[in-house]
N, C-alpha and C positions, 0 to 999 in steps of 0.2 A: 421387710427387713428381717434379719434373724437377731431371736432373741430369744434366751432361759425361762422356761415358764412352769410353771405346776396347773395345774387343774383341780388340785385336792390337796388338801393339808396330810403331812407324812412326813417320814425319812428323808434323807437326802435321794433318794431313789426316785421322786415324784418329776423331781428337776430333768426336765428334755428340753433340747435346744433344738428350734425350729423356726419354719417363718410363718410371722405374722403381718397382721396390719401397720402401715406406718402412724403412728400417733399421733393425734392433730395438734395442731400449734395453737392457743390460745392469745388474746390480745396481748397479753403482760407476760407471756412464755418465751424463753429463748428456747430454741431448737438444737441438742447439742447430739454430733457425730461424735461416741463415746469412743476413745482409744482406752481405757481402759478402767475397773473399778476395784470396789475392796472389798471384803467379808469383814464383817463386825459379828460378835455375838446376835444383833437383833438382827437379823435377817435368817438364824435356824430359827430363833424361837416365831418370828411369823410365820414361817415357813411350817413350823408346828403345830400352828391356829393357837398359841399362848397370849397374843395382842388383841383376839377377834373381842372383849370389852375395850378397848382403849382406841380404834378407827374402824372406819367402818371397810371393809373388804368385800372386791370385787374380782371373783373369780372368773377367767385363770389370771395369777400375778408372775407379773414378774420384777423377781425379786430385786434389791440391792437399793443403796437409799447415796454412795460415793459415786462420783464422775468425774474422769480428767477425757475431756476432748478437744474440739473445734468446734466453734457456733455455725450450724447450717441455715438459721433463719433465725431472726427474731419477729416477735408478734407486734404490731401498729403501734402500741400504747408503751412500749418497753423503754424507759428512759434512763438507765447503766449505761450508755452508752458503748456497750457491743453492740458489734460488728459482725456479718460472717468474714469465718476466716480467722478470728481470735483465737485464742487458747486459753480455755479456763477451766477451771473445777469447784464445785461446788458440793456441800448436802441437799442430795433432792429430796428433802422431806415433802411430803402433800399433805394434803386432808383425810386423805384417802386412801388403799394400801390398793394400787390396778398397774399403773407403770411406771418402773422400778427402773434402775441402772444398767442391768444386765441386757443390755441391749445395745442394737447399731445406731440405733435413733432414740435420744430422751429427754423426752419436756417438760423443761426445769420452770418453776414461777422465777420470774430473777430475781426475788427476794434470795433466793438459794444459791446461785451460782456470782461467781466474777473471776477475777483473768487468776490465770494461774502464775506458781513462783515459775522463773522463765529459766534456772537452774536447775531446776527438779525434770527427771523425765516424765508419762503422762501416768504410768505406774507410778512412780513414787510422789505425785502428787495424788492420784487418788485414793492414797491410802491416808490422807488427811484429815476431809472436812469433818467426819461426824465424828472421829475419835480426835482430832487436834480440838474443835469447836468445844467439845464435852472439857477436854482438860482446861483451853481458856477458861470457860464458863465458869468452872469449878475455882483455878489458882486468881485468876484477876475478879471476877465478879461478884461470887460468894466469898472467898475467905480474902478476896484482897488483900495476896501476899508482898509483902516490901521487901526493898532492902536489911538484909542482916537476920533475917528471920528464919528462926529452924522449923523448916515443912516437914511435914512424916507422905511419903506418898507409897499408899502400900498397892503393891502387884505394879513395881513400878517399872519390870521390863514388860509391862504388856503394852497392848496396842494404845490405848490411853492413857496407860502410866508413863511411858518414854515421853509423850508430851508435855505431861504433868511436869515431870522431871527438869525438863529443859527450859518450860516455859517460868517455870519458877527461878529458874540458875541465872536466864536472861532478866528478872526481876531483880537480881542481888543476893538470894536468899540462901543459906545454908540448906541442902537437901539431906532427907534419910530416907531409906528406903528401901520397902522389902521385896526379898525374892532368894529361891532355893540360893545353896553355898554357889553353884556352879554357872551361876548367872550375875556373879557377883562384879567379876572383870570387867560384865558386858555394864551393868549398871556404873560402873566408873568411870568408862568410856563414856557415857551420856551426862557424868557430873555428878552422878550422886557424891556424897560426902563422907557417909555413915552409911553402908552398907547392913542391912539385917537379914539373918535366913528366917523367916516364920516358923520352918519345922522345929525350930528347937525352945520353942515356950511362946509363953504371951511376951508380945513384943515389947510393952510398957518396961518389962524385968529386962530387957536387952540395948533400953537405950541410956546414950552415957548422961542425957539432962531430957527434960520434959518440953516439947517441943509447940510451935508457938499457933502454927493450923496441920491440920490436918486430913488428908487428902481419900478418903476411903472409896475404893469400887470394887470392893470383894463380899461387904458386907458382913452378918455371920457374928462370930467370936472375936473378929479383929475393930470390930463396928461398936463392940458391947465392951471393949475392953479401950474404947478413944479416952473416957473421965481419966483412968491411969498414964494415955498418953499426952495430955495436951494442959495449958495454964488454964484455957479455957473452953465449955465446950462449947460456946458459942462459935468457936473457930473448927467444928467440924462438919466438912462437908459430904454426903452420900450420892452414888448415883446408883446408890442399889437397892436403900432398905430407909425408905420413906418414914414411915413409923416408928424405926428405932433411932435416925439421926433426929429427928423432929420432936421427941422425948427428948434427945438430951438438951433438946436447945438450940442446935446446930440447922446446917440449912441441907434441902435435897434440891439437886440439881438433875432436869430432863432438859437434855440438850436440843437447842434448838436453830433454824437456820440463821445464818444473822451477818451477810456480807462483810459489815466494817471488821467485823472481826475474824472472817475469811482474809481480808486484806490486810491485818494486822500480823497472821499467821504467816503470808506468806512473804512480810517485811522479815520477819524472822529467818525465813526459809531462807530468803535469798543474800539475807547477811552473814547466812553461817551458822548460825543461832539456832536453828531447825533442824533436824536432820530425821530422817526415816529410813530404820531398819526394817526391809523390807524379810520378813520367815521364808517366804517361798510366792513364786507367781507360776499361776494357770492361766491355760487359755479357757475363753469360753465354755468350750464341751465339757470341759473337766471342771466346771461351777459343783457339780457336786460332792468333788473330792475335797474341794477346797472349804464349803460348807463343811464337810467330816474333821478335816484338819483343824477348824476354829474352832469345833465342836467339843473336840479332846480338851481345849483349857489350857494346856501347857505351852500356845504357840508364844514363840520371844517376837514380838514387834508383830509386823501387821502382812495381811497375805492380800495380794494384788492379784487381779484376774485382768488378763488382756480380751480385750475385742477386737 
C-alpha cells in the first residue's frame, strides 16, 4: 500500500510517501480503506519526537491519528457490528505511535472507529474524531455545560474550538468566544454570541458578565487569567496546561477514543447541529505542506488530506 512515513524525527521534510507493507489485521481491528484524513497539531509535535515520554514509538511511523473510509475487513472477535463495505471514521489512537492514518490501509482497534455521519463527505468527516471528540469531552464531560449557560471558548475558530462552539450552542448555552477582529463573522456563523478579539487586553476586561465554564486550548496568559473569567474555577477546563488548570481547581482534558461519543457527534453532524470548516485539503504527497500549514497556528477550521 502507499503511505506517508518518516524514518527520523524532523521538519516537515522527513515526510515521503511510498509503499509499504500492508498492515496486519488484529482479532478486535477493523481494516479501513482510508479516503481521506486530517492534520491536528499532534501529529508535527510527534513528528518532532516532543511525545517520545508519553508512547512508546516505532520507527519509521506513519503519521495521522483521523480516518474517514470504507471497512475492508474486520478481525474474528469484532462485535460493532461492521461490515466491509460501510463507511466510517474514527480516532485511531493506539498504544503505540507505528501505524498512523496517513495511509491506504489502517488498523483501527474498533474501540476507535464507527459509521460515519452519511451527510458529511469522507473529507469532512475526517476532520472530526480527534478535534470533535476533544471538544465533546471538554463541553459535556468536564465542565457539563446546560442549558442557558455562558461558555467562554477561547481560540474558538480553530479546529477544536468550532466544535466546542457548536456543541455547546446544541446544548442551549449562551457562547463567547475568542479570535482575531477579522474572524469574527466566521465565529457567528458557527453561533458564538459575544464575540472577543484576544489582541486587544486580557479577555476577563472584555466581557460584558462573568461567564459560567470555560473552555481553554491555548493555555498561556488566557489559562492564568480564567479566576477573572469564570464564577467558578472549578468550571475550567484545559487541554493544554495540565498543571496550571489543575492549580485552579479545574479539570485537564487528554482526549480519548470513545465510539458512543463518535456516534453522538455524528447525531449532531447529520441534524444540522455539526458542521466543518474545512481551511484547505491536500492530497497525500503534499502531507507535508499541510503539516507546515497546521504548523503556522493561524489555520480557521480544520485541514483534510485525501487518499
Amino acid at each position: 500500500m502507499r503511505a506517508a512515513v518518516y524514518d527520523r524525527f524532523g521538519g516537515a521534510d522527513v515526510i515521503e510517501v511510498r509503499e509499504v507493507d500492508d498492515p496486519p489485521v488484529g482479532p478486535d481491528t477493523v481494516l479501513v480503506r482510508a479516503r481521506a484524513t486530517s492534520v491536528n497539531p499532534v501529529d508535527w509535535k510527534v513528528r518532532e519526537g516532543y511525545l517520545q515520554g508519553a508512547y512508546p514509538h516505532h520507527l519509521p511511523i506513519i503519521p495521522g491519528w483521523d480516518v474517514a473510509g470504507v471497512v475492508e475487513a474486520v478481525g474474528p472477535s469484532v462485535r460493532t457490528g461492521l461490515r466491509p463495505g460501510d463507511e466510517v471514521y474514527g480516532y485511531v489512537r493506539r498504544d503505540d505511535l507505528c501505524f498512523g492514518t496517513s495511509a491506504e490501509l489502517v488498523p483501527a482497534p474498533e474501540r476507535t472507529v464507527t459509521r460515519k455521519p452519511a451527510n458529511l463527505s469522507f473529507e469532512e468527516a475526517a476532520a472530526i474524531p480527534l478535534a470533535g471528540l476533544t471538544a465533546y469531552q471538554v463541553v459535556v464531560e468536564a465542565l457539563q455545560v446546560g442549558e442557558g449557560e455562558r461558555v467562554l471558548v477561547h481560540a474558538a475558530a480553530g479546529g477544536v474550538g468550532q466544535f466546542a462552539v457548536q456543541i455547546a450552542k446544541a446544548r442551549g448555552a449562551v457562547v463567547v468566544g475568542t479570535a482575531r477582529a477579522d474572524k469574527h463573522d466566521f465565529l457567528r456563523d458557527l453561533g458564538v454570541d459575544e464575540p472577543v478579539d484576544y489582541t486587544q487586553g486580557p479577555v476577563s476586561e472584555q466581557l460584558s458578565a462573568k461567564v459560567d465554564a470555560v473552555v481553554d486550548l491555548i493555555g498561556g496568559a488566557a489559562l492564568e487569567d480564567a479566576p477573572n473569567q469564570v464564577h467558578d474555577t472549578a468550571r475550567v477546563a484545559s487541554v493544554v496546561d495540565a498543571d496550571t488548570v489543575l492549580g485552579l481547581g479545574g479539570r485537564y482534558v487528554f482526549v480519548r477514543p470513545e465510539r458512543d461519543h463518535l456516534d453522538e457527534l455524528r447525531a449532531l453532524a447529520e441534524d444540522g447541529r455539526l458542521k466543518v470548516d474545512l481551511a484547505a485539503t491536500y492530497p497525500l504527497d503534499q502531507l507535508g505542506d499541510a503539516h507546515r500549514a497546521n504548523e503556522d497556528g493561524r489555520t480557521r477550521g480544520k485541514i483534510a488530506v485525501t487518499i
